[in-house]
C-alpha positions as CSV (number, residue, x, y, z in Angstrom):
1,X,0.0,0.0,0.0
2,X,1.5,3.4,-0.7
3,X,2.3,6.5,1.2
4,X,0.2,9.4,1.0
5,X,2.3,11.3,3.1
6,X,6.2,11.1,4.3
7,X,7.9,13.2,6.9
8,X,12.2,12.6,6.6
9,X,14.4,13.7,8.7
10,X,12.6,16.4,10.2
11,X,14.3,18.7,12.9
12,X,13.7,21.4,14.7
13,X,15.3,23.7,17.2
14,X,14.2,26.2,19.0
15,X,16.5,28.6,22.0
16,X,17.9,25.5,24.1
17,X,15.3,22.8,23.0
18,X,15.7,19.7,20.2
19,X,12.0,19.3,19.9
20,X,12.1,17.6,16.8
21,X,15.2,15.2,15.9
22,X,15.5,13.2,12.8
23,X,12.0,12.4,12.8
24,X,10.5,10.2,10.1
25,X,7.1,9.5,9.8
26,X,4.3,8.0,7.2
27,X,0.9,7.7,6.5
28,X,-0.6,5.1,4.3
29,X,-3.4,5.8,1.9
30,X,-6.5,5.5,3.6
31,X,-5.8,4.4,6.8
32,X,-5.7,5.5,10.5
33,X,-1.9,7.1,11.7
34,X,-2.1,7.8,15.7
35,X,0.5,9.4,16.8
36,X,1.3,9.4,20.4
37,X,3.8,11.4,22.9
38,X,4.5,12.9,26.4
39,X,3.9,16.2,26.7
40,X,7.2,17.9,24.8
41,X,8.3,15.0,22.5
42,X,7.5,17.0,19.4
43,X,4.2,15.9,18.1
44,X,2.6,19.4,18.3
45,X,5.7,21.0,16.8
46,X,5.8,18.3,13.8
47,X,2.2,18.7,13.2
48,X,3.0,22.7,12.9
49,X,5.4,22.1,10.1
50,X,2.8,19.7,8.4
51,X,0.8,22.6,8.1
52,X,3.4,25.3,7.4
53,X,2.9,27.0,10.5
54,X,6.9,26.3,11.3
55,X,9.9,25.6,8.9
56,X,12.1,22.9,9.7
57,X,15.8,23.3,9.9
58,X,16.1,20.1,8.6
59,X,14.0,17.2,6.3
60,X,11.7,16.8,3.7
61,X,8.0,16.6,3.1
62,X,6.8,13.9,0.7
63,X,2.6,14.1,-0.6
64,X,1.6,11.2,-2.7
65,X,5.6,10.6,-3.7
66,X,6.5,14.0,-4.4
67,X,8.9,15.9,-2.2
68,X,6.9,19.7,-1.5
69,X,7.6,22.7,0.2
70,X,5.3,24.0,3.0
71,X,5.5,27.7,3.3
72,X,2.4,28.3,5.1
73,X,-1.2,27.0,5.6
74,X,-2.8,28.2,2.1
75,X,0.3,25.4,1.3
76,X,-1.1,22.9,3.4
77,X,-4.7,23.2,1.8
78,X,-3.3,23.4,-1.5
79,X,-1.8,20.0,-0.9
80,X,-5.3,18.5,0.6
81,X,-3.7,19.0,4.0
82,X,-6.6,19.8,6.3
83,X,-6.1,20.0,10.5
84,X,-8.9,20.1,12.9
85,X,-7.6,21.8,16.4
86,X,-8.3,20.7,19.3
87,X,-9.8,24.6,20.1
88,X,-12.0,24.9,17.6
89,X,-11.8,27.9,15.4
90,X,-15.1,29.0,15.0
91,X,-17.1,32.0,14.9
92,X,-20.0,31.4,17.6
93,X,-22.4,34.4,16.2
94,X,-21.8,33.3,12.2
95,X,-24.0,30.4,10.8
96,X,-22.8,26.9,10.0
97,X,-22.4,28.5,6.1
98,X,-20.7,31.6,7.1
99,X,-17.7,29.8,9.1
100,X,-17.2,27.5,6.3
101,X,-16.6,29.3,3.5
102,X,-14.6,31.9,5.9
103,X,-12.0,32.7,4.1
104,X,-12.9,31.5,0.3
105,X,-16.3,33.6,0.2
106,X,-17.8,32.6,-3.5
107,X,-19.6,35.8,-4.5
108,X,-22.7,35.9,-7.0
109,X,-22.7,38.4,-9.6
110,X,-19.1,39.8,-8.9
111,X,-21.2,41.3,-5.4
112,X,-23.4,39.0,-3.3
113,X,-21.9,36.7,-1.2
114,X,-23.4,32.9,-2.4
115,X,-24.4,31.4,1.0
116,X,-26.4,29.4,-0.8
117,X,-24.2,27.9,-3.2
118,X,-21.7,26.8,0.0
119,X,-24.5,26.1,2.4
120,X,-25.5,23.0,-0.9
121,X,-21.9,21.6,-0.5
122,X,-22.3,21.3,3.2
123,X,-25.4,19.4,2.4
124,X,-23.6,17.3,0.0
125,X,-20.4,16.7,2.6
126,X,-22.6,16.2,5.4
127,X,-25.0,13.6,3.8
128,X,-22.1,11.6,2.1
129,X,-20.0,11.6,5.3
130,X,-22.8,10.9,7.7
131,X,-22.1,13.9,9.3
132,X,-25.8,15.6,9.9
133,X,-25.1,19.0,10.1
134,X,-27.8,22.0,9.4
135,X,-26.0,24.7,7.5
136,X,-27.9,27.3,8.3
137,X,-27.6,27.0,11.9
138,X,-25.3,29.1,14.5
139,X,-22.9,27.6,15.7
140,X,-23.5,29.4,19.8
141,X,-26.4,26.6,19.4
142,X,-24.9,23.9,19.0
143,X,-23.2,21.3,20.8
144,X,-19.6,20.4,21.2
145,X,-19.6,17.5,19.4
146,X,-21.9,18.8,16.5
147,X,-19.4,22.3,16.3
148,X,-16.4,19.6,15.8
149,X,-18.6,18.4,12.9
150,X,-18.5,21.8,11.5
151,X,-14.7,21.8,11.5
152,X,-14.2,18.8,10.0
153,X,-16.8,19.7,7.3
154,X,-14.5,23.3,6.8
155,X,-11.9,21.0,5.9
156,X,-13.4,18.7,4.0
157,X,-14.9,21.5,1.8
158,X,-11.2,22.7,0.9
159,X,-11.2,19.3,-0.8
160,X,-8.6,18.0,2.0
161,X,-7.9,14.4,1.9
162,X,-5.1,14.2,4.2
163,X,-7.0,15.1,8.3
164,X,-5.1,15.5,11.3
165,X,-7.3,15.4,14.3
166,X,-5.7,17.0,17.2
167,X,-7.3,15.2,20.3
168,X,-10.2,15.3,18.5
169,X,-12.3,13.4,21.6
170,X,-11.2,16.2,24.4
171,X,-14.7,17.8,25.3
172,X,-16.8,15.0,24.5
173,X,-19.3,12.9,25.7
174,X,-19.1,9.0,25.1
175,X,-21.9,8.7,22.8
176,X,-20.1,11.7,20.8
177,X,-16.7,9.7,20.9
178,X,-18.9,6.7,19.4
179,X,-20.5,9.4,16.5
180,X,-16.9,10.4,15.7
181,X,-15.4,7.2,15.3
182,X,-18.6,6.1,13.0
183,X,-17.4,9.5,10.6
184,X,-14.1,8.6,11.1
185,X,-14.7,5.2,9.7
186,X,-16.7,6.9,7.0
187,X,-14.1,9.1,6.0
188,X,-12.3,6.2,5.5
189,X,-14.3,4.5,3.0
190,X,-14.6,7.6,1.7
191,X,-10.7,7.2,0.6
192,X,-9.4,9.9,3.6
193,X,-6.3,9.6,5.2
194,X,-5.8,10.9,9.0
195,X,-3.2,11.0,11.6
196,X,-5.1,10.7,14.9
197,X,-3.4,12.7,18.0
198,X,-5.1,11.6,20.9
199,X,-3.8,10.4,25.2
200,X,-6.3,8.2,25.4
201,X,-4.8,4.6,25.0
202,X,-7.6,2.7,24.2
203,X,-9.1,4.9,22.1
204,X,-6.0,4.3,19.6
205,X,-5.8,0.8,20.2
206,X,-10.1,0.5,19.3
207,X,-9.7,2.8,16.1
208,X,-6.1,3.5,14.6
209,X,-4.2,1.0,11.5
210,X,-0.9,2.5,13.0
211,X,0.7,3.8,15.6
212,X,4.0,5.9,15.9
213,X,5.3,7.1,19.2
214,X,7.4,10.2,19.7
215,X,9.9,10.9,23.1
216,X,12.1,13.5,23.9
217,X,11.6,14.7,19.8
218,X,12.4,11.1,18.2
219,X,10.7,8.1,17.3
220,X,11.2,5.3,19.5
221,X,9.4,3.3,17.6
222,X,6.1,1.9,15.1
223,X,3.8,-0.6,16.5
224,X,0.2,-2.2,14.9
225,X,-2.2,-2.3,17.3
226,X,-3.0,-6.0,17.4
227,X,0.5,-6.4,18.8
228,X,0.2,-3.4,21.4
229,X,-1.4,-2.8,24.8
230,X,-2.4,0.2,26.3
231,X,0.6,-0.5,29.1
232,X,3.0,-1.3,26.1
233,X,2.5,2.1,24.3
234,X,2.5,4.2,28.2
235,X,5.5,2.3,28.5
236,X,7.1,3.2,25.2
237,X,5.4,7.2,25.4
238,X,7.5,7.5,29.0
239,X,10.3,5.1,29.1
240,X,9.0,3.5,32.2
241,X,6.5,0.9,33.4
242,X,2.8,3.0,34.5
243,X,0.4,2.4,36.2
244,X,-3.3,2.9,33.8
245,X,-4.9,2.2,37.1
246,X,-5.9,4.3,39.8
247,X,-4.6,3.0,43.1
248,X,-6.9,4.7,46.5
249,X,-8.6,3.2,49.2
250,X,-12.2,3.6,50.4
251,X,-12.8,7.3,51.1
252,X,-13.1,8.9,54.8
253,X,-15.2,11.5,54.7
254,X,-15.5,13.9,57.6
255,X,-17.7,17.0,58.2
256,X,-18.5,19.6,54.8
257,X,-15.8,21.9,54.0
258,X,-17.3,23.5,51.1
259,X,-21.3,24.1,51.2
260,X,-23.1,25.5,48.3
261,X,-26.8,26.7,48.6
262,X,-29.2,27.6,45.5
263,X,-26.7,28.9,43.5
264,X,-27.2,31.5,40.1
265,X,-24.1,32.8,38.6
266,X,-24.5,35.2,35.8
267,X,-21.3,34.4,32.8
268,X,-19.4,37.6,31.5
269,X,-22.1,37.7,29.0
270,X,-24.6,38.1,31.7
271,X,-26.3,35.0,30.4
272,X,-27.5,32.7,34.1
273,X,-24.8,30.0,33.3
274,X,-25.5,28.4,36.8
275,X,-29.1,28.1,38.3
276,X,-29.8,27.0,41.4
277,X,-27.1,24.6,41.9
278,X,-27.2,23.2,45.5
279,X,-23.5,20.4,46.9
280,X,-21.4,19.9,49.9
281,X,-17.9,18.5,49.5
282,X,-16.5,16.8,52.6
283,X,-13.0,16.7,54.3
284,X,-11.2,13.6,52.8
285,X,-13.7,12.8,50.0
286,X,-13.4,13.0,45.8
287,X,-16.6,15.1,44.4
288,X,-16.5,15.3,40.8
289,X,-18.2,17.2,38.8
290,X,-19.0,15.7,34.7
291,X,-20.5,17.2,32.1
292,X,-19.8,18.5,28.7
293,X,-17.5,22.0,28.6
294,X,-20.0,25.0,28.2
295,X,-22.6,23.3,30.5
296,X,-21.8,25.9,33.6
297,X,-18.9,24.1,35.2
298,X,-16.6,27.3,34.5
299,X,-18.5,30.0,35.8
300,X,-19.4,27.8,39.1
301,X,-15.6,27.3,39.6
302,X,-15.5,31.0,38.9
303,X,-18.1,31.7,41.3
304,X,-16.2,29.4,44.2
305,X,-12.8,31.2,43.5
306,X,-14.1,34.7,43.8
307,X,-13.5,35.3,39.7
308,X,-17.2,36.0,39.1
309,X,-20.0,37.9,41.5
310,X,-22.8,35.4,42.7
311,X,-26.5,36.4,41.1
312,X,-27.5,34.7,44.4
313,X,-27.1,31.6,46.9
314,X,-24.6,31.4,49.2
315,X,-20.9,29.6,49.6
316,X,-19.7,28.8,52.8
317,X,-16.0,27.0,53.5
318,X,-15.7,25.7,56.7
319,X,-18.9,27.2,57.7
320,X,-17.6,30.5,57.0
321,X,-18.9,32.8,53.8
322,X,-17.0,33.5,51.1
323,X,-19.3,34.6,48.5
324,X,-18.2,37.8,48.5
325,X,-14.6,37.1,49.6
326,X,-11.6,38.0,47.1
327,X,-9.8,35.5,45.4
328,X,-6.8,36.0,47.5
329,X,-9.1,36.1,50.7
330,X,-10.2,32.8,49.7
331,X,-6.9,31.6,48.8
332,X,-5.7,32.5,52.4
333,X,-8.5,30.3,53.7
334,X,-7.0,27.3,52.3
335,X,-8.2,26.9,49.1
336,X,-5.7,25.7,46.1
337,X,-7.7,26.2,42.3
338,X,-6.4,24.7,39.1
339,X,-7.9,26.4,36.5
340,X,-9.3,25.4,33.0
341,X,-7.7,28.3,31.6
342,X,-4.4,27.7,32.4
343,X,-3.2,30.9,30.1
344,X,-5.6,33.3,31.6
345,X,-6.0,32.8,35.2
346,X,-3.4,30.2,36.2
347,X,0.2,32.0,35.0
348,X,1.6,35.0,34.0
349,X,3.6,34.3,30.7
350,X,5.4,36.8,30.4
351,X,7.0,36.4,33.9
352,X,9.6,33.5,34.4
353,X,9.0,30.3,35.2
354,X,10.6,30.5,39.1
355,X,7.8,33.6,39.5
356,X,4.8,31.5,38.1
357,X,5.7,29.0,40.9
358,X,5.4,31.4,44.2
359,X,2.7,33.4,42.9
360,X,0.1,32.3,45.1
361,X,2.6,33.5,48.3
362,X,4.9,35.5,46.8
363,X,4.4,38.3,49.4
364,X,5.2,35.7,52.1
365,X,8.2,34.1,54.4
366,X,10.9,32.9,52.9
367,X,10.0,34.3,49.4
368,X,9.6,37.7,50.3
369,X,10.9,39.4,54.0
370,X,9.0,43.0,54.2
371,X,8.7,44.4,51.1
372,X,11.9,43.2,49.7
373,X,11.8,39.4,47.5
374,X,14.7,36.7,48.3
375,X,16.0,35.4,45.0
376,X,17.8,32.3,46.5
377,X,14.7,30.8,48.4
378,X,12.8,31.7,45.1
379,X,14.9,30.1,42.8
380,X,15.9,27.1,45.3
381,X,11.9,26.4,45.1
382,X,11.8,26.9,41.6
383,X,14.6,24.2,41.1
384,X,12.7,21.4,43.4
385,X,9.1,22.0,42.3
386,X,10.4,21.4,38.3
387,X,12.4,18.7,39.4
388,X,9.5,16.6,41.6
389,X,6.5,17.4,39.0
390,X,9.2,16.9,35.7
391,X,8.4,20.3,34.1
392,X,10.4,20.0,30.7
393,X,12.4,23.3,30.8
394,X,16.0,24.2,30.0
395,X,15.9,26.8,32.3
396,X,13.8,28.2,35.1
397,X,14.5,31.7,33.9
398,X,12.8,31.2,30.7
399,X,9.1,32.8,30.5
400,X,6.3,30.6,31.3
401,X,5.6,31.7,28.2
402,X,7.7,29.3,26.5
403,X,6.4,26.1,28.1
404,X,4.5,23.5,26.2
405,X,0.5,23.6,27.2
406,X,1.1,20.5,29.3
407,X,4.3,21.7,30.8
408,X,2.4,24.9,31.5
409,X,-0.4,23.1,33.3
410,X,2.5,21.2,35.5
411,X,4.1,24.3,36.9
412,X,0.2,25.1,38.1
413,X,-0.3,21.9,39.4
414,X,3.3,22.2,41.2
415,X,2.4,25.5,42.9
416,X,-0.7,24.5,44.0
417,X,-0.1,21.2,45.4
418,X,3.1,22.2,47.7
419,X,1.1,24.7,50.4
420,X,-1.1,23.4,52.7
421,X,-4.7,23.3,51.9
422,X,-8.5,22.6,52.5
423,X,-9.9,22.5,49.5
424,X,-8.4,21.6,46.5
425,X,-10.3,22.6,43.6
426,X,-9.3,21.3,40.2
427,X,-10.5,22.5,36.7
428,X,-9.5,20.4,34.0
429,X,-6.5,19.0,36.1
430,X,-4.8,16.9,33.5
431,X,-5.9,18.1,30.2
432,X,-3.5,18.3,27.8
433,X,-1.3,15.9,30.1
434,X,0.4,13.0,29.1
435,X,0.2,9.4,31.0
436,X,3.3,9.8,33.0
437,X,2.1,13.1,34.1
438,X,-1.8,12.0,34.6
439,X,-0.6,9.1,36.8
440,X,1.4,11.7,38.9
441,X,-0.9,14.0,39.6
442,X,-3.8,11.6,40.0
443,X,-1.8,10.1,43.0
444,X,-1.5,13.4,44.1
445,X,-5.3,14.0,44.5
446,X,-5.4,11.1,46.3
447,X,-2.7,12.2,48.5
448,X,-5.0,15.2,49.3
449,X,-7.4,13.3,50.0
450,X,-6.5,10.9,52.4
451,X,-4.7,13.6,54.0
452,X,-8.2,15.6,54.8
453,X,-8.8,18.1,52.1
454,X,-11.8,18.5,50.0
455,X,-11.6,18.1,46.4
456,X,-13.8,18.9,43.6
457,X,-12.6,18.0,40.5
458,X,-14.2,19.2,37.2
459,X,-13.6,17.5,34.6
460,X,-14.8,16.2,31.3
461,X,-13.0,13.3,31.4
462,X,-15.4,10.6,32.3
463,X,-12.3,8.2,32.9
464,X,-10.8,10.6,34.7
465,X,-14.4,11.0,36.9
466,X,-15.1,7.8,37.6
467,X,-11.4,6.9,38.6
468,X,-11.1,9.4,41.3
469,X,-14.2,10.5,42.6
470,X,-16.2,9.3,45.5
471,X,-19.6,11.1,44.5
472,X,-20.6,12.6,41.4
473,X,-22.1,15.4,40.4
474,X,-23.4,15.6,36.5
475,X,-24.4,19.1,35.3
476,X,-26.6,19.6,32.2
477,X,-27.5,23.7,30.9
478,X,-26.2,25.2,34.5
479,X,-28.4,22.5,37.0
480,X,-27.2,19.7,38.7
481,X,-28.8,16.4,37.2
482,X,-28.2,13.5,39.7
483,X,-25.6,13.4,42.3
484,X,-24.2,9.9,42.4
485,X,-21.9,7.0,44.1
486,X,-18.9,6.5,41.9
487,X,-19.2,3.0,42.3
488,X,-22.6,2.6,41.9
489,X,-22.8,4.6,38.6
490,X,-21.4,3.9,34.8
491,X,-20.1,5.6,31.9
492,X,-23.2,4.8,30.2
493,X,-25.3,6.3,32.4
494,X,-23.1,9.6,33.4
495,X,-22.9,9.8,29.5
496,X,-26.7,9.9,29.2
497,X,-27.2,12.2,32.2
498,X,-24.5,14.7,30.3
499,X,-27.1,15.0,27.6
500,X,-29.9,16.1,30.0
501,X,-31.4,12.6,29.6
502,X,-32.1,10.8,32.9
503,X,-31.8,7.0,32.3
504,X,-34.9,5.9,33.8
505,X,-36.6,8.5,31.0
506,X,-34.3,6.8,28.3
507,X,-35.5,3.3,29.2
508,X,-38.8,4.1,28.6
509,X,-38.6,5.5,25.2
């Protein structure tokens, strides 16, 4: 079977990082490439010089057997190079029409834009590739899963044959994961080609042909998925034997340390994101919260953490209030916060690293005496925190800045984990992480736990969910749906509850 698509050689350096070296990769014609890496091996940075966003020092790019140059993305197209981010880039007040044929706007009469003309091909890509999208529809109403149809259609309609999905099953729930792989497998047929980017083990061992795994900027090697195991390619993405299983005992729960009453939150928008949303999380107990991003989970995090006013309710920690407390006044009660947005409210990137990692107590013994800041104890922190949480940096001078998304995301974790706490709450904890670095700081919620805090840990990962909480909590368009055992609950029914369906009603359908 041929290649479609050949990487040789390719290297690339950046100031005091190899993040690609020698790499060689291939795609056969109509099938399934999932590529897999730690956080900083190199797979985002390859993927970047597929699609002419970087220029490698070094290599060559082969389509269909002929060497080509990738300039920029207009290159990338032009070659039926098509990539669907992980973020989506879409317009949310523009119609299903209008962010497809963004950018290539087909005009009637040398005037008129031809919506309808574009909105006809949608129906034609949608109906061919089973992917059931309304092209007249905005996109601020629709649902994760459909909005990642809509980018995969923009794609397809640039006549784009080669697809890299960029963990393409992030925000969604499991039925959506099942919807995908059914297009995927369509696509397929179809005579596609796609390199899959994904963390989630079994979901490359259920859908990929092939599998190439990338550490420290190299390939260490190509394995078919009949021959691998999820702990085969964890062991081959870290270079150590992990553990896909999380290891805790029974839970101890103790008296409430967070109590939320009847609580609305209004979103920067002032649309009521959270209505009437009523918990308790206990000392030395897991509460999770699932649901689908967008479904109110930020803006009650942001409501708990003092980033957004409360419409009304009440929040008490430790039976004291804090709904109208400061986010520093209810840091200094004991409260640690990872947050989703690990760019806007978790670092500052244009500050170094060694700042990023005292910021929370910066002002504080032995980092700062008075108003004057002590470099030594500062750095000297700086140097053990990168070490124990294994923040890939050359330097902890360099801006945060600099740091890989998941490298970024361990530098929060690291400077919220090593103060003392009562609540730990965690937004998105591990997204973007790899399995060495999951398995690390899962063991450290765990730690948190058993030593007596409160956790509540969003998160849209229902693995993640049902591996570390106790209870959970499902939210569904801002309410609380059912608040559940872990171990009395499954993936099929947290996945139904995520879609506002409640299984009893489902069964009787």
């Amino acid at each position: 079977m041929t290649n479609v698509l050949e990487l040789r050689g390719i290297t690339k350096r950046f100031p005091g990082v190899l993040a690609n070296d020698k790499v060689d990769i291939s795609l056969r014609e109509g099938k399934i490439l999932a590529l897999l890496g730690e956080n900083g091996a190199g797979k985002s940075t390859l993927m970047n010089i597929l699609y002419g966003l970087y220029k490698p020092d070094e290599g060559k790019i082969f389509v269909r057997g002929r060497e080509v140059e990738i300039e920029g993305p207009n290159d990338a197209i032009s070659q039926g190079i098509g990539m669907v981010h992980q973020h989506f880039m879409l317009v949310p007040v523009m119609t299903v029409t209008e962010n497809v044929m963004l950018g290539i706007e087909p005009v009637r009469g040398g005037v008129f834009l031809d919506r309808e003309k574009v909105a006809k091909r949608i129906k034609e890509i949608s109906d061919q590739y089973g992917l059931e999208v309304d092209p007249h529809a905005y996109i601020k109403d629709l649902p994760v899963g459909i909005q990642q149809r809509v980018e995969i259609i923009k794609v397809l309609y640039r006549a784009a044959d080669i697809l890299i999905l960029d963990e393409p099953t992030a925000v969604l729930t499991p039925q959506e994961v099942e919807g995908l792989f059914k297009i995927i497998e369509t696509l397929i047929k179809g005579g596609k080609s796609i390199i899959f980017i994904t963390h989630k083990l079994k979901e490359v061992l259920a859908i990929a042909d092939d599998i190439t795994v990338l550490r420290l900027g190299t390939v260490v090697g190509s394995i078919k998925p009949q021959d691998a195991t999820s702990e085969i390619l964890a062991t081959m993405m870290v270079g150590r034997d992990v553990s896909l299983v999380v290891q805790k005992g029974p839970a101890k729960p103790a008296e409430p340390v967070l109590v939320v009453e009847n609580l609305y939150v209004r979103n920067e928008r002032q649309h009521l994101t959270v209505q009437g949303v009523s918990f308790n999380v206990r000392k030395g107990e897991i509460l999770g919260v699932a649901g689908v991003q967008g479904n109110g989970q930020t803006e009650l995090v942001y409501a708990l953490t003092g980033l957004l006013p409360l419409e009304s309710g009440s929040i008490h920690l430790l039976d004291e209030p804090i709904h109208r407390a400061t986010p520093r006044d209810i840091l200094e009660r004991g409260v640690a916060h990872i947050p989703e947005d690990r760019q806007r409210h978790g670092l500052i990137l244009t500050f170094p690293i060694h700042d990023n990692l005292m910021l929370c107590t910066y002002y504080k013994d032995p980092f700062a005496k008075g108003i004057s800041l002590q470099p030594v104890s500062i750095f000297k922190n700086a140097e053990e925190l990168v070490e124990q949480y294994d923040v890939r940096t050359p330097s902890i001078y360099l801006n945060a800045g600099t740091l890989s998304g998941g490298n970024q995301q361990k530098v929060i974790v690291a400077r919220e984990f090593s103060r003392p706490i009562e609540l730990l709450i965690a937004s998105q904890p591990t997204r973007g992480l790899d399995v060495g670095s999951i398995e690390y700081i899962h063991k450290q919620i765990i730690k948190k736990r058993d030593e007596g805090a409160g956790v509540l840990l969003v998160s849209s990962e229902l693995d993640e969910i049902l591996a570390l909480s106790d209870r959970i909590a499902v939210m569904y368009k801002g309410r609380i749906m059912d608040i559940l055992d872990a171990d009395k609950t499954s993936k099929e029914q947290l996945g139904l509850l995520m879609a506002g369906v409640h299984p009893a009603e489902s069964s009787r359908k």
